[in-house]
Biotite code that builds the C-alpha atoms (Angstrom):
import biotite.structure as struc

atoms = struc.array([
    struc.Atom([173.103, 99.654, 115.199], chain_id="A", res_id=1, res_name="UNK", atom_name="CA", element="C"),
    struc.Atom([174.903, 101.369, 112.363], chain_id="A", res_id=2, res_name="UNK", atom_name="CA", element="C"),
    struc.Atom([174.940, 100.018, 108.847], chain_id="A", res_id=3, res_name="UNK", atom_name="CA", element="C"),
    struc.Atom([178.378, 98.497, 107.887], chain_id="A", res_id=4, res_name="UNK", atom_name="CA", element="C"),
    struc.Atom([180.076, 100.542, 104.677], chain_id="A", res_id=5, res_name="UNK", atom_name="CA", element="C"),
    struc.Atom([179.014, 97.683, 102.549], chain_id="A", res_id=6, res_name="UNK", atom_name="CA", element="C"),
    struc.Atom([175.705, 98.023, 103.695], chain_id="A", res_id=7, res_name="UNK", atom_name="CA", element="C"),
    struc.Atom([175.282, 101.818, 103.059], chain_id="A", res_id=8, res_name="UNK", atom_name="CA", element="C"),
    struc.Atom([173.289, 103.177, 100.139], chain_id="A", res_id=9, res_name="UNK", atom_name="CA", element="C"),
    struc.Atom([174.056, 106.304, 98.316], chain_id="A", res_id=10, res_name="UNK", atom_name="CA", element="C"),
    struc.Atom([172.260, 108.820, 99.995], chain_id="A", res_id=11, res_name="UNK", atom_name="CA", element="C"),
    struc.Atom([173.286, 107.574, 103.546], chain_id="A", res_id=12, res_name="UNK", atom_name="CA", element="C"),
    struc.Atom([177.265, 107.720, 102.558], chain_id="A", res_id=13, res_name="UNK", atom_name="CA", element="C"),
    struc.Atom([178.849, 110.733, 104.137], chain_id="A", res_id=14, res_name="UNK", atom_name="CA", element="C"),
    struc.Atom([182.621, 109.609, 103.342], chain_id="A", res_id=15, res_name="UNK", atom_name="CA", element="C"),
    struc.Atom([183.954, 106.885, 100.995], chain_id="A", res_id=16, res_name="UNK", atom_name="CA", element="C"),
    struc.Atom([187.437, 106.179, 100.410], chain_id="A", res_id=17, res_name="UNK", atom_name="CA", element="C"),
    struc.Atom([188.878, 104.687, 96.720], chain_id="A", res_id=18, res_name="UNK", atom_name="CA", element="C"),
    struc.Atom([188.706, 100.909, 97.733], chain_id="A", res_id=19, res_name="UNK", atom_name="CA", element="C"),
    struc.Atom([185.388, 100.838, 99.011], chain_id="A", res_id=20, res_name="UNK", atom_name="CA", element="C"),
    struc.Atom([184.480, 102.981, 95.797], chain_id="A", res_id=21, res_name="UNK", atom_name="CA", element="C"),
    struc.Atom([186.168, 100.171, 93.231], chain_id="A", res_id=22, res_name="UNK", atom_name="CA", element="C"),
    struc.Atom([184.216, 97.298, 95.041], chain_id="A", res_id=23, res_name="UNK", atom_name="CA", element="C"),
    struc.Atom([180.668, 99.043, 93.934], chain_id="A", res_id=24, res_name="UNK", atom_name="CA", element="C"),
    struc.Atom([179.611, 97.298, 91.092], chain_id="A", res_id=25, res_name="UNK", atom_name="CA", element="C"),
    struc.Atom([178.977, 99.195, 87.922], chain_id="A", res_id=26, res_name="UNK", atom_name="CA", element="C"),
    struc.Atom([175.109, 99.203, 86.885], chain_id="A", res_id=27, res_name="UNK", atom_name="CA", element="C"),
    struc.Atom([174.810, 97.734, 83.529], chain_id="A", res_id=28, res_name="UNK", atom_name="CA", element="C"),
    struc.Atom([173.841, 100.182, 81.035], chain_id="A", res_id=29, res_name="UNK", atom_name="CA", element="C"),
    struc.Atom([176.328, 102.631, 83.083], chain_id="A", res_id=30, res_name="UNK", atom_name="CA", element="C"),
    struc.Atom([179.758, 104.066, 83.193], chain_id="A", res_id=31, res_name="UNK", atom_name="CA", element="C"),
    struc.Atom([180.255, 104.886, 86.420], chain_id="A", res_id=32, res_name="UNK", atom_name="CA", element="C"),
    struc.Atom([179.285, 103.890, 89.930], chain_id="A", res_id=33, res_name="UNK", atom_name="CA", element="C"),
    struc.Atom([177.436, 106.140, 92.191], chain_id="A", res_id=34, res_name="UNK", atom_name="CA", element="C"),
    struc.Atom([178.820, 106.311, 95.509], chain_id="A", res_id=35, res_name="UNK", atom_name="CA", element="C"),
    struc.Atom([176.831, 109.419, 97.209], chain_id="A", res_id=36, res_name="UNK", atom_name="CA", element="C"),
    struc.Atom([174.158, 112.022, 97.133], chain_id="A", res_id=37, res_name="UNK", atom_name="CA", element="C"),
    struc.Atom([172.450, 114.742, 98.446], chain_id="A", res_id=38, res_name="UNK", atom_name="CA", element="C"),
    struc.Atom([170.308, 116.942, 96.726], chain_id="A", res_id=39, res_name="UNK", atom_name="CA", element="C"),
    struc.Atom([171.664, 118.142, 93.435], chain_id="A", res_id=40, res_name="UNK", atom_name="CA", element="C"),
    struc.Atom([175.467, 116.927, 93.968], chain_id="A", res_id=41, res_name="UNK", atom_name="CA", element="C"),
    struc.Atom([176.082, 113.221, 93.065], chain_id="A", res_id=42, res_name="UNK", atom_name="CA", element="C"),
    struc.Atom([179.859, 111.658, 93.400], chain_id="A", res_id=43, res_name="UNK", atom_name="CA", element="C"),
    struc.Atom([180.257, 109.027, 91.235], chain_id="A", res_id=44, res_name="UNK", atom_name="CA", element="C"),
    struc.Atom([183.391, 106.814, 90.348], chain_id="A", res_id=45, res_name="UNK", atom_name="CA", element="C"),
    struc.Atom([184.778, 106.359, 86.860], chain_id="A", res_id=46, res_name="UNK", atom_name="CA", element="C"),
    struc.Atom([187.494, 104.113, 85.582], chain_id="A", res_id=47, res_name="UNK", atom_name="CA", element="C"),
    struc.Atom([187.097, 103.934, 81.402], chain_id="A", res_id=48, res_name="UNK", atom_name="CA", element="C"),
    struc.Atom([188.340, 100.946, 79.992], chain_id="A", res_id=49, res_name="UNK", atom_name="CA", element="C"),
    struc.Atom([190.352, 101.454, 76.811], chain_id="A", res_id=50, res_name="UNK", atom_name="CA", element="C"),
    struc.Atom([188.377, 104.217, 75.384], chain_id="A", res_id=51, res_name="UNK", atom_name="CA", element="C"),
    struc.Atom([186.379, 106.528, 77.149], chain_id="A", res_id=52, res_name="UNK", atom_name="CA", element="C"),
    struc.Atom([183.412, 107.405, 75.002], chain_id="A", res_id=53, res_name="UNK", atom_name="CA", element="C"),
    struc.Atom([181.092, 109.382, 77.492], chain_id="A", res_id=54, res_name="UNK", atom_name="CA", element="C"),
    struc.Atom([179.098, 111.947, 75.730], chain_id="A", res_id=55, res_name="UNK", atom_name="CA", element="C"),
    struc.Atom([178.395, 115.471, 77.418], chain_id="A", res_id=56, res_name="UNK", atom_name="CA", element="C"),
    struc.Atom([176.536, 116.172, 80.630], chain_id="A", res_id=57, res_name="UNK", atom_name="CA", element="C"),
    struc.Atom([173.219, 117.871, 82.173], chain_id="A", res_id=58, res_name="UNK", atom_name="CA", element="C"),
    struc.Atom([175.068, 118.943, 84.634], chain_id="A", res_id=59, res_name="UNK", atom_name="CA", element="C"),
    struc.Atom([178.190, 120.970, 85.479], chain_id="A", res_id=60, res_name="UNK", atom_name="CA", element="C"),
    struc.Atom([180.623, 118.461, 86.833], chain_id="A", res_id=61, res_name="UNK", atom_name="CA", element="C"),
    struc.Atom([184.406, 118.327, 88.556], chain_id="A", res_id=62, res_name="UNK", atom_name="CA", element="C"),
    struc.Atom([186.586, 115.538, 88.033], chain_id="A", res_id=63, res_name="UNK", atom_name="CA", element="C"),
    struc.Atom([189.448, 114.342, 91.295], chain_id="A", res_id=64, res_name="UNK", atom_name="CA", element="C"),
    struc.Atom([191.612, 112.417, 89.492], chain_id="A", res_id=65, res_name="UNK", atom_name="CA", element="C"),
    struc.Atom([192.468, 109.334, 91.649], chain_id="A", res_id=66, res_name="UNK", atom_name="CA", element="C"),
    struc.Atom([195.163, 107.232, 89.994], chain_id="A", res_id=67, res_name="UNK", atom_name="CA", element="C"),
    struc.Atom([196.462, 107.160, 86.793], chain_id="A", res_id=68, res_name="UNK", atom_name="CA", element="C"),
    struc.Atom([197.486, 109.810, 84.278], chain_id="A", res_id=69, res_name="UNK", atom_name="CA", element="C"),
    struc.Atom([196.939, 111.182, 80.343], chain_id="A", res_id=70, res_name="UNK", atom_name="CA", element="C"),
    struc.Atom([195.061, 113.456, 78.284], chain_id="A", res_id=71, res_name="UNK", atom_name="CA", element="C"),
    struc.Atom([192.005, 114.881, 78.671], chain_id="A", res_id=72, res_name="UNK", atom_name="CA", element="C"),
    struc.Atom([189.999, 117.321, 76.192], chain_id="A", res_id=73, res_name="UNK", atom_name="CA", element="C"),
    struc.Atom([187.520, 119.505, 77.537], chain_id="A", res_id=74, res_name="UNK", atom_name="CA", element="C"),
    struc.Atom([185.409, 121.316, 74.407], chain_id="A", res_id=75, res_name="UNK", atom_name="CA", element="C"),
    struc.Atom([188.896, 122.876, 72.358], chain_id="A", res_id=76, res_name="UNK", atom_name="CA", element="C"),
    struc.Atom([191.176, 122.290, 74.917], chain_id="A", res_id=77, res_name="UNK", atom_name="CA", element="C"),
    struc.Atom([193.458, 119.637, 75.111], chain_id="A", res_id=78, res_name="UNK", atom_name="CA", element="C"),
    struc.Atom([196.070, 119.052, 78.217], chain_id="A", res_id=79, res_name="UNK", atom_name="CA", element="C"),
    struc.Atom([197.709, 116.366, 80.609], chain_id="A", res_id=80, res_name="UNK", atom_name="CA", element="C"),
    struc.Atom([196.514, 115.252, 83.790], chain_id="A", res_id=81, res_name="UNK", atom_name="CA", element="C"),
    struc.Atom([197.391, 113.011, 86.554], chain_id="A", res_id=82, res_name="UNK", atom_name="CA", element="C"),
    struc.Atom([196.552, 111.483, 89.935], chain_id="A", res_id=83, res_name="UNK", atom_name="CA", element="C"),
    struc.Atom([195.575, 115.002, 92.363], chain_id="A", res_id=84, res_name="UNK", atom_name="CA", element="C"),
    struc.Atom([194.529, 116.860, 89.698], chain_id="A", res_id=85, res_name="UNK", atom_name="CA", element="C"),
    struc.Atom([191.301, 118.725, 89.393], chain_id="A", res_id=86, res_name="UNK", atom_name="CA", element="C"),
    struc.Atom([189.085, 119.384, 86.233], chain_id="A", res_id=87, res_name="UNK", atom_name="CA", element="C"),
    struc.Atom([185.809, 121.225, 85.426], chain_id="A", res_id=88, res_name="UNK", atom_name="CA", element="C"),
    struc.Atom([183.633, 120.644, 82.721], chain_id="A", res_id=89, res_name="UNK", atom_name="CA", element="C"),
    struc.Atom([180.281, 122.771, 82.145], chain_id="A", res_id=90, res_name="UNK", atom_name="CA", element="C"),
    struc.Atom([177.295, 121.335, 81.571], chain_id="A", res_id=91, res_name="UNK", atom_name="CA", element="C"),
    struc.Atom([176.777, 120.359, 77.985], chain_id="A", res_id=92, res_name="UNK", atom_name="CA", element="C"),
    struc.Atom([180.452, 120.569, 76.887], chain_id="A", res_id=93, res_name="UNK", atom_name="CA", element="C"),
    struc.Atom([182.190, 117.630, 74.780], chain_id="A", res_id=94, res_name="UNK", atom_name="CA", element="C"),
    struc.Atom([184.845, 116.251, 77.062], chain_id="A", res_id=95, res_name="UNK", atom_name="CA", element="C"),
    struc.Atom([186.871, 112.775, 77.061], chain_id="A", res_id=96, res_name="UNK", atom_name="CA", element="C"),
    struc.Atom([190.321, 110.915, 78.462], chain_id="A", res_id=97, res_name="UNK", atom_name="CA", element="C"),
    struc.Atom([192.477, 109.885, 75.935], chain_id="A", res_id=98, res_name="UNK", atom_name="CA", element="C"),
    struc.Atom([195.685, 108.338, 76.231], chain_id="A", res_id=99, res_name="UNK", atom_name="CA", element="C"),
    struc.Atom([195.413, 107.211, 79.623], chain_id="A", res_id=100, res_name="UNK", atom_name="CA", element="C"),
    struc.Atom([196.939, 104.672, 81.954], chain_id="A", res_id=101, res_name="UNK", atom_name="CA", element="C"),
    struc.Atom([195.122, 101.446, 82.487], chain_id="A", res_id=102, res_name="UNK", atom_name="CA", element="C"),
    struc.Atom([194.711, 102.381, 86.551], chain_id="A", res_id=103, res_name="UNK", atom_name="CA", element="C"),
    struc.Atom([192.767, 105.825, 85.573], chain_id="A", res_id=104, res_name="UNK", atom_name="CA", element="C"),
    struc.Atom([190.246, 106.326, 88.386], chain_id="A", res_id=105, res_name="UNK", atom_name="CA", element="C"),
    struc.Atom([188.233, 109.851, 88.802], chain_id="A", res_id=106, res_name="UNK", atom_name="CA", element="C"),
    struc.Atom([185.922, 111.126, 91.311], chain_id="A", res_id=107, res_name="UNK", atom_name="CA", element="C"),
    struc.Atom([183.066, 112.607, 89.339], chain_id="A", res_id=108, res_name="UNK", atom_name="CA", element="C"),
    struc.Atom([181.118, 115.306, 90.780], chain_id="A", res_id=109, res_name="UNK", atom_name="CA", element="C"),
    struc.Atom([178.304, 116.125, 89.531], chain_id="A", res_id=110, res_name="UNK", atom_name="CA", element="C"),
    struc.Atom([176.358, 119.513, 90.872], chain_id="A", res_id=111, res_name="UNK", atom_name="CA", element="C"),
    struc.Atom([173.582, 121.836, 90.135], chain_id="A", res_id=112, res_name="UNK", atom_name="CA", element="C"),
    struc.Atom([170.750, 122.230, 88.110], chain_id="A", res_id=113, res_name="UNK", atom_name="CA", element="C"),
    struc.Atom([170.025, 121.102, 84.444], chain_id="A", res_id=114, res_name="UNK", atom_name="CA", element="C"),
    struc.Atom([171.773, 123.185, 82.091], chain_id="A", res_id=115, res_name="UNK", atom_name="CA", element="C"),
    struc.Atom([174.560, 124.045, 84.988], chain_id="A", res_id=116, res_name="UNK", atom_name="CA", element="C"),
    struc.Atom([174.621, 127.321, 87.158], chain_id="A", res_id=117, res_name="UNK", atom_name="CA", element="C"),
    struc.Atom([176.056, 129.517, 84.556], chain_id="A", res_id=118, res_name="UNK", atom_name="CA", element="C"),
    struc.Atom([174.209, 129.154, 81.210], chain_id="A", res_id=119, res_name="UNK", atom_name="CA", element="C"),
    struc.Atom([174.996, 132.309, 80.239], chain_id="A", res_id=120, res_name="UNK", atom_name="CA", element="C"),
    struc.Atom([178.771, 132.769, 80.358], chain_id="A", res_id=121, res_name="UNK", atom_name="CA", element="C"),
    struc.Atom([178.527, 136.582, 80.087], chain_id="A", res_id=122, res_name="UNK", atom_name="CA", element="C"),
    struc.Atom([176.799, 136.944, 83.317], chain_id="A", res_id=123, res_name="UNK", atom_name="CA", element="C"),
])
């Protein structure tokens, strides 16, 4: 017998579409929900309420924007984004949505060792 979606854990999840996502509950302490893993790669959703005060991250990480539009800043640079788009932030890099619609929802994909796969950006 196969395990229903609801029933599925993080590292058995193979596929998960943006409903199922919004219906896993956000850990307390958290930001985000994780929705799968494997190895080094976690995918994780994040809707900020308001204000989105995440700080930087161990790991490299893309965002899949999911619904919703605005700004986002990544280190000095500053641009719009909406639902489709695509954004990479290194690991350790200030980063942030600002000005965004109340329906913001990103894939977060986090990848790759501590420190990210390029520390050295001249190599």
């Amino acid at each position: 017998m196969t395990k229903s979606s609801a029933q599925k854990t993080s590292r058995d999840r193979q596929h998960a579409g943006l409903t199922e996502a919004r219906a896993v509950p956000v850990p307390k302490g958290q930001r985000s929900s994780l929705i799968m893993e494997h190895g080094s790669m976690s995918v994780r959703l994040y809707s900020p309420e308001q204000v989105d005060t995440q700080s930087p991250h161990e790991q490299d990480e893309v965002y899949v924007v999911a619904s919703g539009g605005g700004w986002f800043v990544n280190g000095s640079i500053r641009h719009r984004f909406s639902a489709g788009d695509v954004l990479f932030v290194p690991a350790g890099v200030q980063h942030r949505f600002e000005d965004f619609e109340d329906n913001l929802a990103v894939w977060v994909i986090f990848y790759g060792p501590k420190g990210g796969e390029l520390t050295n950006p001249d190599s």
